[in-house]
C-alpha positions as CSV (number, residue, x, y, z in Angstrom):
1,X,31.0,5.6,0.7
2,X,29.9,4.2,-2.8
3,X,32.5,3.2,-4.9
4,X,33.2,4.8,-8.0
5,X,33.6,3.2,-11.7
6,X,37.7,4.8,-11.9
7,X,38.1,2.3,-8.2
8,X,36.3,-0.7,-9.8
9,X,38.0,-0.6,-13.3
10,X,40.9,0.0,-11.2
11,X,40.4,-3.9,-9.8
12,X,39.3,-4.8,-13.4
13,X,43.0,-4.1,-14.2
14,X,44.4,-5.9,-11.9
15,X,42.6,-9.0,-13.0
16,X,44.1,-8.8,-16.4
17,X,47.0,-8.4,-15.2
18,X,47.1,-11.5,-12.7
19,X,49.6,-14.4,-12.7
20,X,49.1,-16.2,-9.6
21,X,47.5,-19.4,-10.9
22,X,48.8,-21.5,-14.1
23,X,45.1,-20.4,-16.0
24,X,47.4,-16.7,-17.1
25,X,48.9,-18.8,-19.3
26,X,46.3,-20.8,-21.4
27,X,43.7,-17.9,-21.4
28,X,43.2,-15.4,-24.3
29,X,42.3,-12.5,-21.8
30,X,40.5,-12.7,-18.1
31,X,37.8,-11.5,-18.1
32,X,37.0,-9.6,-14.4
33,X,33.0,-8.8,-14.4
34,X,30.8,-6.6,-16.2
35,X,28.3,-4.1,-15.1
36,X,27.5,-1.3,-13.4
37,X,29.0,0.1,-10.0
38,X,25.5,1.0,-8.8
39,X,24.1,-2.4,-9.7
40,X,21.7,-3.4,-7.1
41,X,21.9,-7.5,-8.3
42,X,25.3,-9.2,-8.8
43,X,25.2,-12.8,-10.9
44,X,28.5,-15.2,-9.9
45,X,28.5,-18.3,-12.0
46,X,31.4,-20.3,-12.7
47,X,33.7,-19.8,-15.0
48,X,34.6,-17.5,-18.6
49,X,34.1,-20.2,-21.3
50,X,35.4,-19.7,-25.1
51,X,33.4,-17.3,-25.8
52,X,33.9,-15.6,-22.8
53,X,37.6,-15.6,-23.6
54,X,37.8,-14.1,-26.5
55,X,35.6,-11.4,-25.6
56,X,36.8,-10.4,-22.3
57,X,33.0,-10.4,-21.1
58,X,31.1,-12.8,-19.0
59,X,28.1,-14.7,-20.2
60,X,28.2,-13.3,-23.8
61,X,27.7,-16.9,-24.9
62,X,24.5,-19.1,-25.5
63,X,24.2,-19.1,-21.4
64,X,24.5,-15.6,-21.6
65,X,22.2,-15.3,-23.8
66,X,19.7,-17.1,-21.8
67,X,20.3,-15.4,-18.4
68,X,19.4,-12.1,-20.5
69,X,15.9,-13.4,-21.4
70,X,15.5,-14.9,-17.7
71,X,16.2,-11.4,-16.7
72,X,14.0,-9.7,-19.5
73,X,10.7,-12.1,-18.4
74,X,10.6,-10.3,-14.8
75,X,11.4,-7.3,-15.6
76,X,15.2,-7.2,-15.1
77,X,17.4,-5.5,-17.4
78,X,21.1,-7.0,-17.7
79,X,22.3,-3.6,-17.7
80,X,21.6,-2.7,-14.2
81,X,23.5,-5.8,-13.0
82,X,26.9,-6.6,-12.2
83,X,27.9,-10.1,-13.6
84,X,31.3,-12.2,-13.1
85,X,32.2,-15.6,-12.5
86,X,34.2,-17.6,-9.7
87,X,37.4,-17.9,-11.9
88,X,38.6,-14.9,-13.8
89,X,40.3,-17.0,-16.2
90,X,39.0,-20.3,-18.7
91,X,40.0,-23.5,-17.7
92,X,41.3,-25.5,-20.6
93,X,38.6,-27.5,-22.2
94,X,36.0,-25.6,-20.1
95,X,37.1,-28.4,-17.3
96,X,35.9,-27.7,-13.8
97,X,37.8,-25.5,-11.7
98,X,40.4,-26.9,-9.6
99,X,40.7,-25.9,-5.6
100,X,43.7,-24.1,-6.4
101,X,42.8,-21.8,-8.8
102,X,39.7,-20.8,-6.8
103,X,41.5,-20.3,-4.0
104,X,44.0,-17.9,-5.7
105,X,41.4,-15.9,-7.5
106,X,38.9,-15.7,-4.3
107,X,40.4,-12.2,-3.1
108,X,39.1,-10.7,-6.4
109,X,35.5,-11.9,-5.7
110,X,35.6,-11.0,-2.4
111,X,36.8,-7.0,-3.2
112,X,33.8,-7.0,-5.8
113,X,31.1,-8.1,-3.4
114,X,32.9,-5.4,-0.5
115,X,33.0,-2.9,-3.6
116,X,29.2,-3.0,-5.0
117,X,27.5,-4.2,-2.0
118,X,24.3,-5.6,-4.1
119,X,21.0,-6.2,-2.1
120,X,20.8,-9.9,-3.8
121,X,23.7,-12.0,-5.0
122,X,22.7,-14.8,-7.7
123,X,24.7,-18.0,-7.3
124,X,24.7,-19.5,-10.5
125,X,25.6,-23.1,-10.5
126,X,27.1,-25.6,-7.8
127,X,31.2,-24.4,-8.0
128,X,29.9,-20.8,-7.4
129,X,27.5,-22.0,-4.5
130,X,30.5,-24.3,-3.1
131,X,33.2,-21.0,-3.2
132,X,30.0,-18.1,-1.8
133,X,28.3,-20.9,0.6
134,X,30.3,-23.4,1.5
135,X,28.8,-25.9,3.4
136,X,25.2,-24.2,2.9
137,X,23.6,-27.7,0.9
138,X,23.3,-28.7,-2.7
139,X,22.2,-26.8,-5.6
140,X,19.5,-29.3,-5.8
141,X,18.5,-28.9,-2.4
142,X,18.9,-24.6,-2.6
143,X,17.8,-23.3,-5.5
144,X,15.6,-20.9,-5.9
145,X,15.3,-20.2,-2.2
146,X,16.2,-17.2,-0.2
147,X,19.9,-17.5,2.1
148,X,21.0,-14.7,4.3
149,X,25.0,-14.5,5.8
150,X,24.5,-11.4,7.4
151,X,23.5,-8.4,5.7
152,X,23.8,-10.0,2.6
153,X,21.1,-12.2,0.8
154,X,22.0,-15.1,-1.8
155,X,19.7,-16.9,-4.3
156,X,21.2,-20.6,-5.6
157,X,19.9,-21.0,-9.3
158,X,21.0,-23.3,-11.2
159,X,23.6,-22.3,-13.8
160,X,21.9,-21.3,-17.1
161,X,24.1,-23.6,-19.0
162,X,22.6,-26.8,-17.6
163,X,19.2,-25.5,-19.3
164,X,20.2,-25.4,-22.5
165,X,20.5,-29.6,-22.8
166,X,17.2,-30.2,-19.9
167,X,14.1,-28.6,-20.6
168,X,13.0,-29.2,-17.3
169,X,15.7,-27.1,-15.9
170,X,14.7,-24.2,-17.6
171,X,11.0,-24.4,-15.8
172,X,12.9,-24.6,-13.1
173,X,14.9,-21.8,-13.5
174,X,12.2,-19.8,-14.7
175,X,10.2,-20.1,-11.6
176,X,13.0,-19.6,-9.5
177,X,14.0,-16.2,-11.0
178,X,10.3,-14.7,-10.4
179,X,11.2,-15.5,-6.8
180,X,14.2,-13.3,-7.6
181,X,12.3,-10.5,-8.4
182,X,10.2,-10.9,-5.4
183,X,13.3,-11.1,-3.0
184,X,15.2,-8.0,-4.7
185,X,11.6,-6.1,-4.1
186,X,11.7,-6.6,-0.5
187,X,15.6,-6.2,-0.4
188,X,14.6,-2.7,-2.3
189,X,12.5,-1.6,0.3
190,X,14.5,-2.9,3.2
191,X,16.8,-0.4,2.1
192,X,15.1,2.0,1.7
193,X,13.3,1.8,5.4
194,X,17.0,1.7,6.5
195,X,17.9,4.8,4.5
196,X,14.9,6.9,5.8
197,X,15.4,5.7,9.5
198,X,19.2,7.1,9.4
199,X,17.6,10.7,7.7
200,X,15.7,10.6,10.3
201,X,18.0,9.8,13.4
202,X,20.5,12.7,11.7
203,X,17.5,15.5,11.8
204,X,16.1,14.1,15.2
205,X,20.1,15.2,16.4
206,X,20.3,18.5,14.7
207,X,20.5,21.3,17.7
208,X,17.1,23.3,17.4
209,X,17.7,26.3,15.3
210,X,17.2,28.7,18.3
211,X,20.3,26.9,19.3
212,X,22.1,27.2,16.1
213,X,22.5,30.9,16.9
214,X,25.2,30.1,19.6
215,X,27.0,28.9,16.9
């Protein structure tokens, strides 16, 4: 059953209200995700930074910024996707995330990816790939390419942020997300070949309507 936005702002509450890690304490505001419920793409990168903070919304800064025109140059609004971060919360000084604090915050990416069940997840950066695909490879090694764990497929990129000081990076990154585009596209249809099997299964085990009458 799809979830509704009253059961996802319902978990967007619960992040702002969360204590269990010392990062409650130095933050302005957490700041849960942002996007809609019937997004089709989520975007998990690492962590809110200032800007982040004081807004209460992910990538609002100059990362953000540049995701948005990633997006825009293949067609992808930012509107129809659901973005967060591994950490709810800023870590002082915008230092790494420490094991702890991703481990106490992992439930809430967890019920978000159960909740929205997008067709591609993006992996921004190597602390999200470590937390979604632990064990998978390198960001170096990943990006760009196409990982499945299940039903679920995941694109490494790297993290937006790491563009804005190496040109090169931002090639990179540009190729990569035309991939993206390609892989939600098949994801799209995949989905909608399983949709129109099941239809079909449900009339093929419909009584014949002769038979209805003994109803």
């Amino acid at each position: 059953m799809p979830v509704t936005t009253d059961e996802l702002l319902e978990l967007h509450g619960r992040i702002r209200a969360c204590t269990a890690c010392p990062l409650h304490a130095t933050r302005t505001q957490a700041v849960p995700g942002y996007g809609p419920v019937t997004a089709r793409i989520m975007a998990v990168g690492e962590a809110p930074g200032e800007t982040e903070d004081r807004e209460g919304k992910p990538f609002v800064g100059a990362a953000g910024r540049l995701l948005t025109r990633l997006l825009e140059e293949v067609g992808l609004d930012r509107r129809d996707i659901y973005i967060t971060n591994t950490l709810k919360c800023r870590p002082p000084g915008n230092r790494d995330p420490e094991q702890s604090e991703v481990e106490a915050c992992s439930h809430f990416l967890d019920e978000q990816v159960a909740m929205l069940r997008p067709d591609v997840i993006l992996v921004l950066g190597r602390h999200a790939l470590g937390r979604l695909l632990p064990g998978a490879g390198t960001i170096t090694r990943l990006h760009g390419q196409r990982v499945r764990r299940g039903t679920r497929v995941y694109v490494p990129l790297y993290h937006p942020a790491a563009a804005l000081y190496n040109a090169s990076l931002l090639e990179t990154l540009q190729q990569d997300m035309r991939l993206v585009r390609g892989y939600l596209d098949a994801a799209e249809a995949e989905r909608a070949a399983v949709l129109k099997a099941q239809a079909q299964q449900a009339i093929s085990a419909e009584p014949p309507a002769d038979q209805m009458a003994l109803f």
